[in-house]
C-alpha positions in Angstrom: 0.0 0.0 0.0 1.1 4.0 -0.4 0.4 5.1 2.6 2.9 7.3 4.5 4.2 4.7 7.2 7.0 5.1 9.8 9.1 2.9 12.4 6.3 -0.4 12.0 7.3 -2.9 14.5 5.7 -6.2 14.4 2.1 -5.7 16.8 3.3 -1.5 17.2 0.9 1.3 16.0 1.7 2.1 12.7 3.3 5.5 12.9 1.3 8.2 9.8 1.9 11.6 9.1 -1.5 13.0 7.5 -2.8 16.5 6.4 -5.0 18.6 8.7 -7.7 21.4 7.7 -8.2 23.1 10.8 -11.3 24.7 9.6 -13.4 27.8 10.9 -17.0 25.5 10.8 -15.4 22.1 10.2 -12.0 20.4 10.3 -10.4 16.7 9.1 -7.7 14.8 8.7 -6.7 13.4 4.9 -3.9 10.7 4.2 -2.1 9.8 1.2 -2.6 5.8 0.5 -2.7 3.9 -2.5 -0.9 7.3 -4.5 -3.5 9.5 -3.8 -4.8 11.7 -0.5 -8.0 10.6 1.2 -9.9 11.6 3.7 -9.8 9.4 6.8 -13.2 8.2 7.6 -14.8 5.6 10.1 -17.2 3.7 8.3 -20.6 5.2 7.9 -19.2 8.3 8.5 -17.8 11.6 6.7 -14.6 12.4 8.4 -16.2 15.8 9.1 -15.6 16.8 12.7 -17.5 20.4 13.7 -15.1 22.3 15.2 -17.4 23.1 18.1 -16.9 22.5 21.3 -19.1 21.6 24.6 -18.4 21.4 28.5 -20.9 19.9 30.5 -21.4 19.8 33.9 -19.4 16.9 34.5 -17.0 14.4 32.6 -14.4 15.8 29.6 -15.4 18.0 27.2 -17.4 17.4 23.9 -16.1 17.9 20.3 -17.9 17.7 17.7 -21.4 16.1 16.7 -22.2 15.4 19.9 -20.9 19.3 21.1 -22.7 20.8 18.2 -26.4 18.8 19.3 -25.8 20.9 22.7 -25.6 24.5 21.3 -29.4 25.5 21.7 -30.2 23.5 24.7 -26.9 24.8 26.3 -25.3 27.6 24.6 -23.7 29.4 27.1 -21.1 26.5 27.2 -21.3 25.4 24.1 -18.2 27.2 21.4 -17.7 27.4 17.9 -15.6 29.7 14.8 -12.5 29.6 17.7 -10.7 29.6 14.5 -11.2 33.4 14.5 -10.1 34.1 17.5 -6.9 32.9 17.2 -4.1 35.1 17.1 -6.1 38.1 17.6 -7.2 40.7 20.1 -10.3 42.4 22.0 -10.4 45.3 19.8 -10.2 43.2 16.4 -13.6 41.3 17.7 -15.4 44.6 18.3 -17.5 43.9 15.6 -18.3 40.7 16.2 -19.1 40.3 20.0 -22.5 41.2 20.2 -23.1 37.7 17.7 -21.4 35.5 19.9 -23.6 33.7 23.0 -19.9 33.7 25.0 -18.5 36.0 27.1 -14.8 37.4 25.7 -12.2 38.5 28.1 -8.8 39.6 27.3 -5.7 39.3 30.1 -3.3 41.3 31.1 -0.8 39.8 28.4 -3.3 40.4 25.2 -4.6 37.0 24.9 -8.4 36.5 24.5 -9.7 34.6 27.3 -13.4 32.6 27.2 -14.6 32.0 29.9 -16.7 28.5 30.7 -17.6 26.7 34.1 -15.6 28.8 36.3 -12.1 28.0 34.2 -11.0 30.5 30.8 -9.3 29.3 27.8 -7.3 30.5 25.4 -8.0 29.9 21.5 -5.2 28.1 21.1 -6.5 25.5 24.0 -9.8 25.4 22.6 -8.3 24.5 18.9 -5.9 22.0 20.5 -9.3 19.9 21.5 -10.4 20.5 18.0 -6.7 19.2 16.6 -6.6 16.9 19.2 -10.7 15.0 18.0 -9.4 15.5 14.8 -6.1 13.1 15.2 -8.1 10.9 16.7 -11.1 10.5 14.4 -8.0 9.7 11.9 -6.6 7.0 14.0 -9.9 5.2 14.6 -10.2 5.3 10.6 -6.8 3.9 10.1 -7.0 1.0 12.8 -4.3 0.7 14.9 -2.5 3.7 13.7 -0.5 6.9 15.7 -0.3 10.0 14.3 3.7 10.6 13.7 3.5 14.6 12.4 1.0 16.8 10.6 0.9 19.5 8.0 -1.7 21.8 9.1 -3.4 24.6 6.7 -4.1 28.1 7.2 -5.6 30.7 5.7 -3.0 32.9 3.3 -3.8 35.9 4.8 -3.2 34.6 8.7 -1.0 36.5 10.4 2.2 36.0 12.0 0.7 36.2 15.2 -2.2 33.5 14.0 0.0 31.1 12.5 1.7 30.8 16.0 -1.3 30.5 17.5 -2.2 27.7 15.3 0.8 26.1 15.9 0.7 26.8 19.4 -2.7 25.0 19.7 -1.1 21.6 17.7 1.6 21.9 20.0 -0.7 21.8 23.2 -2.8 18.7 21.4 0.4 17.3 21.5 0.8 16.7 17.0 4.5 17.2 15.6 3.9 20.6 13.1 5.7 19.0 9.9 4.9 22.2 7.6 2.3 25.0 7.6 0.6 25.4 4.5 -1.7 27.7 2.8 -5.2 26.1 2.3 -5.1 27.7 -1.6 -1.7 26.3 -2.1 -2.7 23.1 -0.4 -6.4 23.2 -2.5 -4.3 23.9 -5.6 -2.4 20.3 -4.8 -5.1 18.6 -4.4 -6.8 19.6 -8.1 -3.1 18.3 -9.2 -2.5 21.3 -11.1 1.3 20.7 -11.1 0.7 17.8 -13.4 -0.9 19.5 -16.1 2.3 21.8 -17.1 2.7 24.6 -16.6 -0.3 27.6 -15.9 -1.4 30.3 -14.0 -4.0 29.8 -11.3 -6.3 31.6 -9.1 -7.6 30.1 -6.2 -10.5 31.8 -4.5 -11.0 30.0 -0.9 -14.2 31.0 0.7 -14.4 29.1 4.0 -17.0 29.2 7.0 -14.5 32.3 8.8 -12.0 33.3 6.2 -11.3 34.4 2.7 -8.2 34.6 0.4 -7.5 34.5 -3.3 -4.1 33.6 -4.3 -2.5 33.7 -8.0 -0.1 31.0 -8.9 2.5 30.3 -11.3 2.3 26.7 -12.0 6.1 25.7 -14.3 8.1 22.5 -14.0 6.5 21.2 -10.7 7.2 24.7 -8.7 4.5 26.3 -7.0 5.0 30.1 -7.0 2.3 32.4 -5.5 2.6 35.2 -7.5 0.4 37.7 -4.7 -2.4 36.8 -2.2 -5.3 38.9 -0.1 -8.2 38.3 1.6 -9.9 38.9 4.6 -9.5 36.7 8.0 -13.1 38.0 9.6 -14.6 37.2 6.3 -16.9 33.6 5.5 -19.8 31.6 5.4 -20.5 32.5 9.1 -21.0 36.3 7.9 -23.6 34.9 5.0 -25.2 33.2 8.4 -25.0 36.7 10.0 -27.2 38.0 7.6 -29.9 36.0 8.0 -29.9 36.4 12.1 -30.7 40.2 11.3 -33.0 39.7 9.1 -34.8 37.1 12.0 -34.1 40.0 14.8 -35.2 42.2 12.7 -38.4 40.4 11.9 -38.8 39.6 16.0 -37.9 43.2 16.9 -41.9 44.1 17.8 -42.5 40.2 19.4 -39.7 40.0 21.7 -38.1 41.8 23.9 -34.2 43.2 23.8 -33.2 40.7 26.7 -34.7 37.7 24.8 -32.7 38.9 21.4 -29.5 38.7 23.0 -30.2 35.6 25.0 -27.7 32.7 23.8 -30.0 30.2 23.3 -31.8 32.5 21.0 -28.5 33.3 19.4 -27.7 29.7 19.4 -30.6 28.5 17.5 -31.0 31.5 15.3 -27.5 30.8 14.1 -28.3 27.2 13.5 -31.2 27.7 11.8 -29.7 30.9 9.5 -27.0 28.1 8.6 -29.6 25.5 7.8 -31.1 28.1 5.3 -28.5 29.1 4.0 -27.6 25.4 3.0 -31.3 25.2 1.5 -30.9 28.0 -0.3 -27.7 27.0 -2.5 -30.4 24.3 -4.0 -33.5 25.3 -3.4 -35.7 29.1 -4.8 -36.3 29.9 -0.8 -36.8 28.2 2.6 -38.6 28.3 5.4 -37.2 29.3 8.7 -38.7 28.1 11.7 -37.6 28.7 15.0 -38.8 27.1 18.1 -38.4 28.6 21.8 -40.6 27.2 24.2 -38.7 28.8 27.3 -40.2 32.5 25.8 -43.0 31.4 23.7 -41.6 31.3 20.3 -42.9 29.4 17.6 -41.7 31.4 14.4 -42.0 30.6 10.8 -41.2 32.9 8.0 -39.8 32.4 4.3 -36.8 33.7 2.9 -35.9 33.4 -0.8 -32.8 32.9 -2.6 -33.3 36.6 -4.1 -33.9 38.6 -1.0 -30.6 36.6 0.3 -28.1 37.3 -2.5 -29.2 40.8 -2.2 -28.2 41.2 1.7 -25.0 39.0 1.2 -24.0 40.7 -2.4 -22.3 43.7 -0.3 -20.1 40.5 1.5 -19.4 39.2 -1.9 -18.3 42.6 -3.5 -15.1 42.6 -0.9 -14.4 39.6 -2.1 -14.2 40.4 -5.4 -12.3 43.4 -4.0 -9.7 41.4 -2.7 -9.5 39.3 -6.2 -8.7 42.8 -7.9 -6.2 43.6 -5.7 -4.1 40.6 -5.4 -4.4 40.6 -9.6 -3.2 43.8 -9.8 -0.1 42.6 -7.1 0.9 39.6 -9.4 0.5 42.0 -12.3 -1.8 40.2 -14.7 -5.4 40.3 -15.9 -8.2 37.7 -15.6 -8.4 36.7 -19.2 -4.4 36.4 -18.5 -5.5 32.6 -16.2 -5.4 29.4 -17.4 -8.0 27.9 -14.2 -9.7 29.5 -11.6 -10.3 27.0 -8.5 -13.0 27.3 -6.4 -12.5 26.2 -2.6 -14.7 26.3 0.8 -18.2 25.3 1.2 -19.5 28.5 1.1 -18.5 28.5 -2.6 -21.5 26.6 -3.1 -23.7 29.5 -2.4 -24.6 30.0 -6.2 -24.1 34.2 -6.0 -20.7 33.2 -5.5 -20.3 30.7 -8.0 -21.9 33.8 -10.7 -19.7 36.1 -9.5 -16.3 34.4 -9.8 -17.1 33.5 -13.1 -18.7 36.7 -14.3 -14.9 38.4 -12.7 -12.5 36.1 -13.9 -14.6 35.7 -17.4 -14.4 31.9 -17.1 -16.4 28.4 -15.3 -14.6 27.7 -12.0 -13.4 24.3 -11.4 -15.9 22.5 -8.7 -15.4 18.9 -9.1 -14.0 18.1 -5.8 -16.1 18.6 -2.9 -14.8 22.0 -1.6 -15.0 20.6 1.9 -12.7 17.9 1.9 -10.1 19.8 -1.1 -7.8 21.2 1.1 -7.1 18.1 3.7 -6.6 16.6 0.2 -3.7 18.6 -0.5 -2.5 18.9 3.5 -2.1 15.3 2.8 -0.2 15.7 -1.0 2.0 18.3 0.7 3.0 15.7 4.2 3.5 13.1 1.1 6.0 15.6 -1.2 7.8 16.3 2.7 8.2 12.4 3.7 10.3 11.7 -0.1 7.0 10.7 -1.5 7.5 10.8 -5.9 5.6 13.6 -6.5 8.5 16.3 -7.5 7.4 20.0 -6.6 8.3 22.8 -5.1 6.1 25.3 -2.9 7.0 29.0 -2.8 4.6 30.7 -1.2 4.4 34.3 0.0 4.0 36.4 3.1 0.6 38.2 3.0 1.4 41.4 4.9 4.7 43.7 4.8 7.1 43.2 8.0 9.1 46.3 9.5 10.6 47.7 12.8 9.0 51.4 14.2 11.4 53.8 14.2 12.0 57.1 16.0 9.4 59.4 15.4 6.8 56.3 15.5 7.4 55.7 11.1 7.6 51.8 9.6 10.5 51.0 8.0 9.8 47.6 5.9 12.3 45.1 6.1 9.8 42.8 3.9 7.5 43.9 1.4 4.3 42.3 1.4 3.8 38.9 -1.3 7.4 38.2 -0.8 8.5 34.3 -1.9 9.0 32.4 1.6 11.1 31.2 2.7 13.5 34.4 2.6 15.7 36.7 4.9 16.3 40.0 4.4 18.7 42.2 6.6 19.1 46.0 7.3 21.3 48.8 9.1 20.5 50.7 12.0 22.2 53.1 14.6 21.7 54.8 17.5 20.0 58.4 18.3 21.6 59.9 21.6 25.2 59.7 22.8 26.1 57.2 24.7 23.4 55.0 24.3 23.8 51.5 25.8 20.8 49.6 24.1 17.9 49.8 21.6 14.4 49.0 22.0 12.7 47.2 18.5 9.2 47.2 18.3 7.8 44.5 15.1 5.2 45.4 13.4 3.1 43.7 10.5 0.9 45.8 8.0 0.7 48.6 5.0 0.3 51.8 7.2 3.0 53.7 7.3 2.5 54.5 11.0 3.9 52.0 13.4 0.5 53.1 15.6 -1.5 51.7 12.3 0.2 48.4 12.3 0.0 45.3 14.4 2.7 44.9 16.7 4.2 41.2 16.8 6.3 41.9 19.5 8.9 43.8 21.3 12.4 42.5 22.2 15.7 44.9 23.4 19.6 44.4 22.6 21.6 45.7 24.8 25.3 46.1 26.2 26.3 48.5 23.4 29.3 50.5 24.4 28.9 53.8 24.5 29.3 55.6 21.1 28.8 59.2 19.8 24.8 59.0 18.2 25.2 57.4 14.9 28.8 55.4 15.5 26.7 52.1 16.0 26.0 49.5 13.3 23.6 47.4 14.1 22.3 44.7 11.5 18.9 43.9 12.3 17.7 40.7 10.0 14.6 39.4 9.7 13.6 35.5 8.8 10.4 34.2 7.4 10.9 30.0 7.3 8.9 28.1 4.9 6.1 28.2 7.8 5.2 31.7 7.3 7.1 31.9 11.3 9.0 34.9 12.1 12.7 35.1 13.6 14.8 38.4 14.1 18.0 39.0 15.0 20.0 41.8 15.9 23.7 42.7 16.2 26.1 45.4 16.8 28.5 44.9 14.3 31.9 46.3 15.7 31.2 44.8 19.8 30.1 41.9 18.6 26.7 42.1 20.9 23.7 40.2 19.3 20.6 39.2 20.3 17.4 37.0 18.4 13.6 36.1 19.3 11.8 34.0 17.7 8.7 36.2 17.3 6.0 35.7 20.1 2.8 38.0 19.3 1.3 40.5 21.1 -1.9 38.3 21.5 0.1 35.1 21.5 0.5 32.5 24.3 4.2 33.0 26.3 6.3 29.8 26.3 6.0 30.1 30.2 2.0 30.2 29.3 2.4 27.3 26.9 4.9 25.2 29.7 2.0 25.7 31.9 -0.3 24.5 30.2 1.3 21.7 28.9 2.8 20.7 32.5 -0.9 21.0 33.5 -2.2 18.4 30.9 0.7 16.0 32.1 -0.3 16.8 35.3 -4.1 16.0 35.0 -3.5 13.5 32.3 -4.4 10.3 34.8 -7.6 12.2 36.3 -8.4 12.7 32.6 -8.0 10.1 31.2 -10.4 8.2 34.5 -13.0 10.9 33.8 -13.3 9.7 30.0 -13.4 6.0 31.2 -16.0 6.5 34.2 -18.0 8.3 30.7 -17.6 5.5 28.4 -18.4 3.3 31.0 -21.9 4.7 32.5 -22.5 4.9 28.5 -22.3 0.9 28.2 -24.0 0.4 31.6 -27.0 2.4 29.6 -26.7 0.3 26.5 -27.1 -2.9 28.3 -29.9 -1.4 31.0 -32.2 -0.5 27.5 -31.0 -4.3 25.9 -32.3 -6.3 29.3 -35.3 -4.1 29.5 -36.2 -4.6 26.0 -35.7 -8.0 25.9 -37.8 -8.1 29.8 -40.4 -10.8 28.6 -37.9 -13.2 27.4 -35.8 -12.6 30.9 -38.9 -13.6 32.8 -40.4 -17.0 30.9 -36.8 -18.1 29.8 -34.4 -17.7 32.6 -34.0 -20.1 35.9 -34.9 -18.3 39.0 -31.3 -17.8 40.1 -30.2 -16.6 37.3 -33.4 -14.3 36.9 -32.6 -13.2 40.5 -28.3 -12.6 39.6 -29.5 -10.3 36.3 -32.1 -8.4 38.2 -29.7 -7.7 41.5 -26.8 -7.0 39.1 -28.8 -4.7 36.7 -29.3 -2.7 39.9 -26.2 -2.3 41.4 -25.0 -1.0 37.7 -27.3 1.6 37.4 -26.9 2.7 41.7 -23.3 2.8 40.7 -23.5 4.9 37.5 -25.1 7.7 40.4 -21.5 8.5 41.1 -17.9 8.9 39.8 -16.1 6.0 41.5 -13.7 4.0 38.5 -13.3 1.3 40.0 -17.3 0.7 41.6 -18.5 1.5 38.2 -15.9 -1.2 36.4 -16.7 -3.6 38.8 -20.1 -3.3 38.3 -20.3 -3.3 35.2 -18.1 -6.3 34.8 -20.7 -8.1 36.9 -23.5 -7.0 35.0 -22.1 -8.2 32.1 -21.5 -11.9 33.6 -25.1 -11.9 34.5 -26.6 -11.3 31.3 -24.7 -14.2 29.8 -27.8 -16.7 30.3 -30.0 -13.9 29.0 -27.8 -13.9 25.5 -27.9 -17.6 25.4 -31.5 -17.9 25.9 -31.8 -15.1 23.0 -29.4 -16.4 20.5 -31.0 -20.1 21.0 -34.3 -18.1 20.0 -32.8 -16.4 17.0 -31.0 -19.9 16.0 -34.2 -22.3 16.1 -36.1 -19.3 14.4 -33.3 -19.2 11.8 -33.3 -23.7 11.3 -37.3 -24.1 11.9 -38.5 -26.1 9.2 -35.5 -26.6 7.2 -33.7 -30.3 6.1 -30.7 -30.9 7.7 -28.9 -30.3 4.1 -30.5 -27.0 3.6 -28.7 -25.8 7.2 
């Protein structure tokens, strides 16, 4: 078989490295097998895993399906889109907060904070249960498998700041980070572009948080993104926006403020603005129903497809804004592409599809499911990076220009936005007073020219200079962007000799005494965990064989002996008394002896099932 296989021991865990789409509304895991990526699937299932997020009242938390069922009947503690919260801060959710049924606290370091049950996490915590459900959905597909490393996809347009918070969070779920990608460049993979010669591409990724376009040069097997932009508060989830206005709006004069900002209104509104907006990529219009016994709801109206595109058209013209401008950044024209790509689910919302080919004058390509194309390519990429046979190169670019603040608060740009990656670039500076011993550098990412306008990465000092007249020092300040997208800087005073680096840690990043923490804390709690999960699964089992010996009641009492009727009964009991509390070892005990009890009851019912199965058959037809 192809797939990506390491350090196999006879009876060991076969050791994979797969791709991951760490997605806004969904994520999976995709691996190459058989020379070609797929998706990792259990049987009977999609792969899909909603990157939502539940804590009940007791036991671990949920992820997933079984999170997502929770968000109207308990919404306060139930998350979801922590994709866009990482990497950023307070003030870049202003817009945003009066949407989400969550309180959003920021500390004293910059980091957003949520807080649930009486404990806050971090974005990067919550995305490392989402990584972490994720990896293990793929090793349940792929039996008997451990994941070895990952190549996780972002958006182009993240940030330094969120592409160390997303590998912050894979760090904390505990994955190897084999490469970061860009989901276009990864989508673009997937399509196998690189084997049809050589081209220019656009790829226009609409996801459920995020937007970019990127252009790509396509010659020989190398991968060169010619420019990128987009927008990182931009996605389906806006499109589901919409429609929540247009329910407040139509509830304004039947409910009351209170009960339009109450999250389990906000909840199911949400849910049920996503479910139409599904409907509507198929179907002329919809009917929205929402259902709130709690404050006497029960509301019904019908929105067509028209009266949608026209409140979501405004959403779709920055978009197409973004398109212009990273076309104008590679320097070419749309009639100048050989294949546009379309990429997200919410490019199946059919304004969308018009408007991408109205703007690039040409049909999209949609044949794979937009879904599942960039864990496709994740896992193309993690192949090409093991010494799979695929021969290509990715270059890919750096969204936003990178600079240091200078005296009098100006930007000067070390590098220039849509620069190839990896690449290093290194320039002069001095000092401004006499005798100065040490210089302060402030990062900053962005197109202002204004250090204030910019987002600051992060601040780190050099000092021990020896004093010097203003203007004797040279220091040679160099900045390094790894194939990653990841920041390092280093500085140096070139006649002492004095030299200093950082690898960049974000304003609203973790600290690596934050991330220590927090790891020590899950090695820490690890045993009481892992005991919580098993006291779970195990009152789960208890239940399944409580509804199997009550179902099959009538049987129990005509077919069993009196002792054993007796054992089954008394055991039964015990079970469900112990599944009252927490105790391991009472529950596992019990449950073992329910178990042994219900033996003569699955005889009795398999004898029945047999002698139903042979009754009035020859001996050669059995």
């Amino acid at each position: 078989m192809g797939y990506i296989e390491l350090d196999v021991l006879d009876g060991a865990p076969r050791r994979i490295v797969i791709g991951i789409d760490l997605g806004t509304t969904n994520s999976l895991a995709a691996l190459w097998e058989d020379d070609r990526p797929v998706i990792l699937r259990q049987e009977g299932s999609s792969g899909i895993i909603p990157s939502v997020i539940n804590f009940p009242a007791e036991g671990a938390p949920l992820v997933g399906k079984q999170a997502r069922a929770q968000a109207v009947v308990d919404p306060q503690h139930t998350l979801f889109s922590v994709k866009r919260l990482l990497g950023r801060g307070l003030a870049d959710l202003r817009g945003e907060l009066k949407d989400l049924p969550y309180a959003i606290s920021e500390n004293a370091n910059g980091v957003l904070e949520i807080e649930v049950r009486g404990q806050t996490y971090t974005p990067p915590e919550l995305s490392a249960l989402i990584l972490r459900a994720t990896c293990d959905e793929a090793c349940a597909a792929f039996e008997n498998a451990e994941i070895a490393s990952a190549v996780i996809t972002v958006p182009a347009y993240f940030d330094d700041a969120q592409r160390q918070a997303t590998r912050d969070a894979a760090r904390l779920a505990g994955i190897e980070v084999l490469r970061i990608v860009n989901e276009p460049t990864a989508a673009s993979l997937a399509y196998g572009l690189d084997q049809k010669g050589e081209g220019t591409v656009a790829i226009y990724d609409l996801g459920g948080g995020t937007f970019d376009v990127s252009i790509l040069s396509i010659e020989g097997g190398v991968f060169r993104v010619l420019a990128t932009n987009g927008d990182t508060q931009l996605g389906g989830d806006d499109f589901d926006r919409v429609i929540v206005e247009l329910i407040r709006e139509d509830l304004a004069g039947e409910l009351s403020a209170e009960d339009l900002a109450d999250p389990a209104f906000l909840q199911a509104a949400r849910l049920a603005a996503e479910k139409c907006k599904i409907a509507l990529s198929s179907d002329p219009r919809h009917e929205v129903h929402l259902s709130l016994p709690d404050i006497g709801l029960n509301w019904r109206h019908r929105v067509t497809r028209e009266e949608f595109e026209k409140r979501i058209s405004p959403l779709v013209d920055r978009t197409m804004d973004c398109c212009r401008r990273a076309l104008a950044d590679a320097g070419i024209e749309p009639s100048e592409l050989d294949e546009v790509v379309l990429v997200g689910g919410s490019t199946r919302v059919p304004l969308v599809r018009a408007r991408t080919e109205e703007f690039f004058g040409r049909p999209p390509h949609t044949e794979l499911n937009p879904d599942e194309v960039v864990a496709l390519g994740a896992a193309a990429q993690a192949q090409v990076l093991m010494g799979g046979t695929r021969d290509i190169l990715l270059m890919d670019v750096t969204p936003l220009s990178l600079g240091l603040e200078t005296v009098g608060g100006a930007v000067s740009k070390l590098i220039e936005r849509n620069s190839t990656v990896p690449c290093s670039v290194t320039e002069g500076f001095t000092t401004y007073v006499d005798g100065q011993s040490g210089i302060d550098f402030n990062i900053v990412q962005g197109e202002r020219e204004m250090a204030a306008d910019c987002r600051s990465l992060g601040r780190f000092k050099l000092t021990g200079l020896p004093p010097m007249p203003a203007g004797m020092a040279r220091v040679a300040v160099c900045f390094h962007i790894d194939a990653n997208g990841l920041l390092t800087v280093t500085a140096k005073e070139e006649t002492s000799g004095v030299r200093t680096e950082i690898e960049v840690s974000p304003s609203h990043g973790l600290s690596e005494g934050d991330m220590e923490a927090m790891l020590q804390a899950g090695f820490d709690n690890a045993s009481e965990d892992f005991d919580r999960r098993r006291v779970a699964d195990l009152k789960a089992e208890i239940g399944t064989m409580l509804l199997a010996v009550k179902k099959n009641q009538t049987a129990a009492d005509e077919k069993l002996d009196p002792e054993s009727h007796k054992e089954l009964a008394d055991a039964a009991a015990r079970a469900s008394k112990a599944c009252d509390g927490d105790d391991l070892d009472e529950i596992r005990s019990a449950r073992d002896e329910f178990e042994q009890a219900s033996l003569p009851l699955a005889a009795v019912l398999m004898d029945h099932v047999v002698k139903g199965a042979i009754q009035g058959k020859s001996l050669d037809e059995v």
